[in-house]
Each structure stands twice: as structure tokens, then as C-alpha cells.
N, C-alpha and C positions, 0 to 999 in steps of 0.2 A: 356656271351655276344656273340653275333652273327654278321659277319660284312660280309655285301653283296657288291660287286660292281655292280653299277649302272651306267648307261651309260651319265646323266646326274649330278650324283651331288658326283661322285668317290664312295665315299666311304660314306654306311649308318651303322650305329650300331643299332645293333636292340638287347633289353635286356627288360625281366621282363613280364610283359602281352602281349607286342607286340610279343615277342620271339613266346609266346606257342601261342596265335592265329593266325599266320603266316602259322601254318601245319594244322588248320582246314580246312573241306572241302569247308566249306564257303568261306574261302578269298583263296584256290588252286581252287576253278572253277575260279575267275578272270583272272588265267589266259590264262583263254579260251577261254576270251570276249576282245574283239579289241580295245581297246579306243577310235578310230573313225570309227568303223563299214565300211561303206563302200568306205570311201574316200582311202582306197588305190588301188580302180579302179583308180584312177588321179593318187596319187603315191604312187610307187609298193611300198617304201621301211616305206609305214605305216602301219608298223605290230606289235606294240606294243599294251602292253594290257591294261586292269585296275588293272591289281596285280601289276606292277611295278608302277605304276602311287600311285596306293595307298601306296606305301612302299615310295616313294618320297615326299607327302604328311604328310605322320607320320615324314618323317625328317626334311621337313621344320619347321611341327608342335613341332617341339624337339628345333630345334634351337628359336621358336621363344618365349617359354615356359622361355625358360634357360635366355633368355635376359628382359624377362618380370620378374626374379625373382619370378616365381612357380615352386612349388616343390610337393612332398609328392603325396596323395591322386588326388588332384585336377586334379594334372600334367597328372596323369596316364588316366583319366577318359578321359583327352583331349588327348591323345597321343593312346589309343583304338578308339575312336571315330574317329581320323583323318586315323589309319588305317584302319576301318569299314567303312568308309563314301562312299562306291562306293558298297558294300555287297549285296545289294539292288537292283543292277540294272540288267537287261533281259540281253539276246542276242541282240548281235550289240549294244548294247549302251543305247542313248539316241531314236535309230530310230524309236521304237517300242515304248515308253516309253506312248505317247498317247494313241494310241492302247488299252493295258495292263489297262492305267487308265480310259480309259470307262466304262471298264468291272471290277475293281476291288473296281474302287475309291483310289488307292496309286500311289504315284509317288516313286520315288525310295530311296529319303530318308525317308519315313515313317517304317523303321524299326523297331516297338518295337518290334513286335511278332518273329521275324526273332531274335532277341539278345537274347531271352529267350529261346529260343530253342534250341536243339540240343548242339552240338560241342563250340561254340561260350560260349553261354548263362553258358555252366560248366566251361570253362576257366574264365570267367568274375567271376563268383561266385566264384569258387577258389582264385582267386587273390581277393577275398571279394569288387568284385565290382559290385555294382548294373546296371543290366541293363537299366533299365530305364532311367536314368540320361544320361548315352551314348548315347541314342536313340533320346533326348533332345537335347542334343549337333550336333548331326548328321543333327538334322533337322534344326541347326540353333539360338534354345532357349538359352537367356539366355546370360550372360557376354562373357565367356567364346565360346556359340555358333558362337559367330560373327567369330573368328578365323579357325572353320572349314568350318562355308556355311557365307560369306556376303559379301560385296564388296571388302572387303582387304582378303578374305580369303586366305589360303595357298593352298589352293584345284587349285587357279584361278592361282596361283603364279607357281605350278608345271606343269598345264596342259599346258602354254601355253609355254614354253619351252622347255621341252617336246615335244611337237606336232613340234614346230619347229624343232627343231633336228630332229627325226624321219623323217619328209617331205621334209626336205631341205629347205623352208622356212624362209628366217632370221627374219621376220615380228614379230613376237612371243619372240624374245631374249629380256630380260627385267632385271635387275640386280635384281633378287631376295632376292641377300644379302644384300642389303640394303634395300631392302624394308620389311625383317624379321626386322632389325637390330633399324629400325626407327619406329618400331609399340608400342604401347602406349595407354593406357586407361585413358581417361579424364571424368570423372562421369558418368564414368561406360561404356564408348563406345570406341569402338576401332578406333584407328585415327594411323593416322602418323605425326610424330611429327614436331618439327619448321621447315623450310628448306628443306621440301620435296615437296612442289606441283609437281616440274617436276618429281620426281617418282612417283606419284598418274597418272599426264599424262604420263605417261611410258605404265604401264597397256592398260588403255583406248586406247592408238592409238596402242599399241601390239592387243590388242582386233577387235579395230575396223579395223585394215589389214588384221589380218586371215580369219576373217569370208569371205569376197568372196573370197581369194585366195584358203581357205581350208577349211571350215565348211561348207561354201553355194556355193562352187564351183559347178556351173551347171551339170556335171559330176555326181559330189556326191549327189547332190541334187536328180537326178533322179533315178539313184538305190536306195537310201533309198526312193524314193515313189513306189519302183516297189517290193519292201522286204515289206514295210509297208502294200500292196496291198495282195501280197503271203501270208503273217502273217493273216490278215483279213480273207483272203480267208481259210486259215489249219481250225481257229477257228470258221468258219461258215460251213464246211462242214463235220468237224469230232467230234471227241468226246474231242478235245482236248481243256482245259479252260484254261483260261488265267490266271489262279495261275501255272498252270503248264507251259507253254510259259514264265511265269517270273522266272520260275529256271531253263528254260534252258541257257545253252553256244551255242555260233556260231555254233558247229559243231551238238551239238542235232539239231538246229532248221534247218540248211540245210538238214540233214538227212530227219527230217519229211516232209519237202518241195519239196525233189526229190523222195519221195515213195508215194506221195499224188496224183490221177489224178489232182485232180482239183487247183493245184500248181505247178504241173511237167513242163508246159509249162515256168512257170516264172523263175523257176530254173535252167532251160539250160541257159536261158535269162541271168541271173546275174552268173552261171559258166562259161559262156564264152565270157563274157563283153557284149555282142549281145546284146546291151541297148536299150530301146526308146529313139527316137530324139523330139526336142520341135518344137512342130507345133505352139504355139505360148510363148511369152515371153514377158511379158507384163508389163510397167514402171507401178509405182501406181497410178500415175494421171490420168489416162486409164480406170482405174477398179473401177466400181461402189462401193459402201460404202457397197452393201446387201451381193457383193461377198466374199469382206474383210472379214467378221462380222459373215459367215457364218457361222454353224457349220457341225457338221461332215455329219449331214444326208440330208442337203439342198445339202453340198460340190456333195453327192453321185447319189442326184437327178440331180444336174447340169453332172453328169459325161452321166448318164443314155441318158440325153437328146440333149446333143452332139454329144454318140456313134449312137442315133436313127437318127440325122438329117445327119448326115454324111454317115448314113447308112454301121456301121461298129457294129462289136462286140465291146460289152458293157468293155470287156477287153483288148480292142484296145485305153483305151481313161483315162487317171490321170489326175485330176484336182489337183495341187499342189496349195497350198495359204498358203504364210507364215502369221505370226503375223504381227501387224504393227512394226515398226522399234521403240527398247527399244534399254535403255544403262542404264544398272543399276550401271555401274561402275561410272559415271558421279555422283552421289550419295556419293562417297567415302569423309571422311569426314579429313582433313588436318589442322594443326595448324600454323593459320598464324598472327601474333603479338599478341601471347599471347590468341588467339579467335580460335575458333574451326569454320570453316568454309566450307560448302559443295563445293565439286571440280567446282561444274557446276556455282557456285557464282567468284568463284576464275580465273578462267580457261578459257581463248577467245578461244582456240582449241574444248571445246565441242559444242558451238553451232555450230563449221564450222564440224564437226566430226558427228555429229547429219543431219544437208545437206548431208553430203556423204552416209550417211546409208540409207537416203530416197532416195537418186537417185539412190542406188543401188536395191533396194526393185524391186522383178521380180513375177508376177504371172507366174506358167507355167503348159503347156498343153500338154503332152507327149504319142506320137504315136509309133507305130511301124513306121518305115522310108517308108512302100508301101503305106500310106494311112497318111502321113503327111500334106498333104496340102489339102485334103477333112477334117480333124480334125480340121485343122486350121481353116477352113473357118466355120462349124459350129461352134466352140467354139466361134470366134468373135458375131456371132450372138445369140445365146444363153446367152452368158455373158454379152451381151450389150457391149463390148469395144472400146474404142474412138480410134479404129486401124483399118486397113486395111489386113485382115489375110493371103493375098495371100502374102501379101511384106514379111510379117514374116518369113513364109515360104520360099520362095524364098532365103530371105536374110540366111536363116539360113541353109540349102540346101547348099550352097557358102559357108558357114565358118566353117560346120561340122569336111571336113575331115582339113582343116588345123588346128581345134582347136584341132584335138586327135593328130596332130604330137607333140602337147605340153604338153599332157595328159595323153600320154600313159607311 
């Protein structure tokens, strides 16, 4: 047995198939990948990875195994899987992970082909354990999947924790111990059992705090659309594919990004925080239904024809558009007198939690700071938005540099 310290849960024991997959090369490049890619431009001290995150994950998924009464075979399948469950994914994270699925059709837990191969795929076999079923579980299938990808997962349980400590953040603290301790399968789905709603809302409002303070923090927001932009750009002017971009680490894909010409610009950009500023920023009740809904290559024709009206280079000008506002944790499913009842039936905080996400919801439109308010001014126009782009600009011009005294 092997027993690591961890900065959030002391002490992890790691024994048996976790042990020998721990030194494959597969789960040692994690540790080369950030768990929040670029949010430690906001803050510095988010430099954790996804190897620890995944090691913290297999523990919770240990603790939550032992109190569900699994053992044997079963246990193991889920206790590789919850360490696997992140094996899958690129450089920087999540940032990229669009990107990558254009062009390959995977998102980061479709793992099978990655489990049979290599390093991984002979540990698994060794331990007479089939890959495929892991890969099942990774994605979510299955009884036992709920516990590594679903709303109660453990995966959801470590990162936000995690992220908080690492960021400073208290938003994110949530008693995970109890909410391992309270997890339960009621014909066949995984719940938390009597006397938990307020830890089901625990998650949920831990969830719905981080995201603008640390996920969609404006900041981070913007370098991951100016990475996400570079990325595009390595894969459209070189030889390099997007299976290859999904097995790099941070430090591969900066590398290629400051020896590339047609990347080298963005890359000073994001090595020396020299960020674009938002020429606009824009509430959802603003922006038309065509802009939301759009996909990636209208998103690019809108980018094209901002930088033409504005009369700037076409790499002067990011049309950022998130999804509409989801909460899948509002889902999570609690037992309450005896009945299995969905959080969001139970719960008067999710509808008011649900309001807050949509008034948070920002379209944005990210310039270099010399040509900020000519961008602003065509994107209003261009995008049709029920805004006035000078004020945007203006207003935002004004709260720049006080917003990096909090930022930096």
C-alpha cells in the first residue's frame, strides 16, 4: 500500500490497480495539465493539476464504495475508473475540449480506445480487468456510473473543494463527508438519503458561487477564448491534428504555440497576461436568439464581420457566447418521506439560483485595448444588440484597471 499526502483530504491510500496505474504515463502526464487551465491569470495560486484531482477522486470514490457495502471485483472497476476519469482530457483542460470535438467527435470521457492501449490497458488486464466496462463507467453508464459522472458524482464532490482551496475562494467548501456518507441506491439510482436536501443544496449553491467568481470569471473567460483561438489557429496552419493536440500537456501545447508564426503573437499575449479587454459584454436579454444558438462557424462569420466593419484585423476581434444557463445539479435526486424526489421539486433555492445564473449570463466581445471601442461599436451593430456599444466600452475602460487590482 501506498499512502500519499494530499493537500485537501490528508491522507490518501492508494493499493492494488490504483497503485500500478498511478506510474503509467497516462495518469503522470496529468500532471502537467492544470485543472483550471487558465484561471490562474485571476489567481496565481491555481496551479493544481488533474493528477491530484484524480487521486482525490479515487478517494472519495473508496470512501463512498466501503459505505455502500461494495467490495471485490465491482469495487475495483469503480475505484480505476474514478482514477481514469480525467485520462482523457487535452491541454488546459476543459478549454480546448470543443475545439478537439469538432474535429474528432470525443469529448474527454469517451475513453475506450485510450484504456486498451498502451500502459493503462496491460495494468487493467493484469489485474484481470476488462477495459471496457471502466470506460462505461467513465462515461457515466450504468448503476454504478452515476457515482463517477452524475449529479451526486464524486468527481463534482472533489473538484469543488479543491478549486476552492487552491483559489482561496471559500464558495466551493461543501462537507463532502457527508455527502459520501449519505449516498444510497434506491432501484437502482443513486440518491442521498432521508435528511439531506440541505446537503444536495450544499453542491448546488457551492456550484452556482464558483462559476462567476472562478469558472466564468471575466479574466479567465478571456484567455481561454484567446488559447481556444491560438489552438484553432496551430490546427489550421500546420500539420498538427487534433488527436495529436488531445495528448498534449500545457507545456507541449505552449511550446507549439510560441514556435508557430501564426500563433506567436497570441502567445506573448497569454505569457505575459497582455490580455484583450471586452469591448462589449453583454446581458442575455440583449442578444438575439440567432446569436445564442449559433454555431461555431456562423460564431466565426460574426467574428469576420465585426473585424471588417470596425476595420481591424480579423485577429483583433473574439466573439465569446456561452451556452444558455443549465444546472444539472438541480436534478440531484434526495429522499424525502420515504419518496425519492428531484432537488428542483423539493428546493425554493433552485428557482431563485436558476435567476441568478441568468442574470449572470454575459455575451463577450474581446479586443486588443487600442481598437476597443471601434469593436465595440461594430459588434453592437453586427449582432443586432439591444445596447449602446460606446457606453460598454466606456464603462469598461473605467473599471478595467480597478478590476486587475483584484485580479492580479
Amino acid at each position: 500500500m501506498k499512502v500519499i499526502k494530499d493537500s485537501v483530504h490528508d491522507h490518501i491510500q492508494v493499493d492494488g490497480v490504483a497503485r500500478d496505474l498511478i506510474d503509467t504515463p497516462e495518469l503522470q502526464r496529468l500532471r502537467r495539465i492544470r485543472q483550471l487551465g487558465t484561471v490562474s491569470l485571476v489567481y496565481p495560486s491555481a496551479n493544481h493539476t488533474r493528477f491530484e484531482h484524480s487521486l482525490g477522486v479515487y478517494h472519495l470514490a473508496c470512501e463512498a464504495l466501503e459505505q455502500l457495502g461494495v467490495d471485490g471485483r465491482r469495487a475495483k472497476r469503480v475505484q480505476a475508473a474514478a482514477l481514469l476519469h480525467d485520462v482523457g482530457h487535452g491541454p488546459f483542460s476543459h478549454n480546448l475540449e470543443a475545439l478537439t470535438h469538432r474535429r474528432t467527435g470525443r469529448y474527454h470521457d469517451d475513453v475506450h480506445e485510450l484504456l486498451v492501449e498502451g500502459d493503462v490497458g496491460n495494468v487493467l488486464r493484469e489485474h484481470d480487468l476488462a477495459p471496457g466496462p471502466i470506460a462505461d463507467l467513465i462515461a457515466g453508464d450504468g448503476r454504478f456510473g452515476q457515482l463517477v459522472s452524475g449529479e451526486l458524482d464524486v468527481d463534482r464532490m472533489d473538484y469543488l473543494v479543491r478549486d476552492a482551496h487552491h483559489t482561496g475562494v471559500p464558495y466551493g467548501t461543501i462537507d463532502h463527508g457527508r455527502l459520501v456518507r449519505e449516498l444510497t441506491f434506491v432501484d437502482g439510482e443513486l440518491v442521498l438519503a432521508e435528511g439531506n436536501v440541505q446537503s444536495a443544496e450544499s453542491l448546488l449553491v457551492a456550484r452556482a458561487l464558483m462559476n462567476p467568481t472562478v469558472y466564468s470569471h471575466s479574466v479567465a473567460r478571456i484567455s481561454k477564448a484567446m488559447l481556444r483561438r491560438a489552438a484553432e489557429t496551430l490546427l489550421e496552419s500546420t500539420d498538427t491534428g487534433a488527436e495529436t493536440l488531445q495528448r498534449m500537456d500545457d507545456a507541449d501545447l505552449l511550446v507549439a504555440l510560441r514556435s508557430t508564426d501564426e500563433t506567436a503573437a497570441f502567445s506573448r499575449r497569454l505569457d505575459h497576461r497582455n490580455l484583450f479587454k471586452r469591448a462589449v459584454w453583454a446581458e442575455i436579454d440583449d442578444v438575439p436568439g440567432g446569436v445564442i444558438e449559433a454555431d461555431h462557424d456562423t460564431i466565426r462569420r460574426f467574428e469576420r464581420e465585426i473585424a471588417a466593419e470596425a476595420n481591424v484585423d480579423p485577429d483583433a476581434v473574439i466573439l465569446d457566447v456561452p451556452s444558455r444557463p443549465t444546472m444539472t445539479e438541480s436534478s440531484s435526486r434526495v429522499v424525502v418521506n420515504g419518496e425519492i424526489r428531484g432537488l428542483e421539486q423539493q428546493s425554493p433555492l433552485v428557482e431563485a439560483l436558476r435567476a441568478a445564473q441568468y442574470s449572470q449570463w454575459r455575451l463577450g466581445v474581446y479586443s486588443p485595448p487600442t481598437v476597443l471601442e471601434r469593436v465595440g461599436r461594430a459588434a453592437v451593430d453586427v449582432l443586432e444588440l439591444d445596447i449602446e456599444g460606446a457606453l460598454v466600452t466606456e464603462v469598461r475602460n473605467g473599471l478595467d484597471t480597478t478590476l486587475d487590482q483584484f485580479t492580479e
